[in-house]
C-alpha positions in Angstrom: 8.7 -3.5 17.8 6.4 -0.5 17.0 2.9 0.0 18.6 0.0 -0.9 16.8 -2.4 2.1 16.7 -4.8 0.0 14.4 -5.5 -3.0 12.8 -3.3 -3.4 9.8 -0.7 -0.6 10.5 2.6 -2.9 9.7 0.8 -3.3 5.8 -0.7 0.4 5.8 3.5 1.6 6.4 4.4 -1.1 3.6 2.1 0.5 1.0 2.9 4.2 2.4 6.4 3.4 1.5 5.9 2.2 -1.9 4.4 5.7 -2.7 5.8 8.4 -0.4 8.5 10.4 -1.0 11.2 9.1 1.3 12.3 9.6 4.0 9.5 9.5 6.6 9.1 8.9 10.1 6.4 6.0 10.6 5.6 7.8 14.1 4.8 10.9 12.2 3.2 9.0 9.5 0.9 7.3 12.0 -0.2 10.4 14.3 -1.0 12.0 10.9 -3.4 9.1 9.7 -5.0 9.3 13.2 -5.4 12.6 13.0 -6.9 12.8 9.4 -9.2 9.5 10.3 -10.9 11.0 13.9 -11.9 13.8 11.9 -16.0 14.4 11.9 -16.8 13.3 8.7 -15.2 10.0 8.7 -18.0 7.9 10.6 -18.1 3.8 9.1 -15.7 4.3 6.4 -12.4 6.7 6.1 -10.1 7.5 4.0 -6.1 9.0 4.7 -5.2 11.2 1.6 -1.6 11.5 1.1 -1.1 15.2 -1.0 1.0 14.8 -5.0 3.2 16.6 -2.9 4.2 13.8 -0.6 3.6 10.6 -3.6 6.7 9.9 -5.8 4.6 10.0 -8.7 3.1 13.4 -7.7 -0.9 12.3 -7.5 -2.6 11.8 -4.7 -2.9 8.7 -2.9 -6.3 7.5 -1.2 -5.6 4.9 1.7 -8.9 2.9 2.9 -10.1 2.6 6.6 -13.4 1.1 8.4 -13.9 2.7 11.8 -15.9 0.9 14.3 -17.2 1.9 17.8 -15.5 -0.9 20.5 -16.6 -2.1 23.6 -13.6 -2.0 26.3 -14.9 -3.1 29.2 -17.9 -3.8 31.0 -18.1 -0.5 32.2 -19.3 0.1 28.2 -16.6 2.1 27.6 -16.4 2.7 23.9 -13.9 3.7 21.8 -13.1 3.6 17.8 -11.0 1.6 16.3 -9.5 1.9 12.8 -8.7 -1.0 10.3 -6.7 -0.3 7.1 -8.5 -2.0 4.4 -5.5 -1.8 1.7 -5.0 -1.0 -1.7 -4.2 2.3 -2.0 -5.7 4.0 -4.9 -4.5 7.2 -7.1 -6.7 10.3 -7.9 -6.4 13.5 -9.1 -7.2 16.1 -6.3 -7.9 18.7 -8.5 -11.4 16.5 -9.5 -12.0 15.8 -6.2 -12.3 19.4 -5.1 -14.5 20.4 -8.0 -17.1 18.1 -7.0 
């Protein structure tokens, strides 16, 4: 059984693999999204883009997170934690980066 890095990972991989050019490796898949989703600029709500490049269709896929700050203990440690909201959507990256 795999790790759960974040809420809704075993769905996030089912949708990944309907649109990515196989094969992958879900650990690689999943450090990527991590990676992608503790950048700066995501704060409440984040988004992992998978490039045409990677997509069987060759768009771009957007995949919807929520971040939230957690309380661990009672020693306040906080930490973020990352919920895949589902339903990948398709966009054209070329609008995107003209904006």
């Amino acid at each position: 059984m795999e790790k759960e890095y974040f809420k809704g990972q075993s769905g996030f991989l089912a949708d990944y693999k309907k649109v990515a050019k196989e094969p992958f490796d879900s650990q690689k898949v999943i450090e990527a999204v991590l990676a992608q989703l503790d950048l700066p600029e995501n704060t409440e709500t984040a988004t992992f883009v998978l490039t045409g490049s990677q997509t069987k269709n060759g768009r771009s896929i957007k995949f919807p997170f929520k971040k939230e700050m957690v309380a661990q203990d009672q020693e306040a440690t906080v930490s973020d934690e990352f919920f895949y909201e589902g339903e990948p959507f398709e966009f054209d990256l070329r609008d995107e980066e003209q904006r």
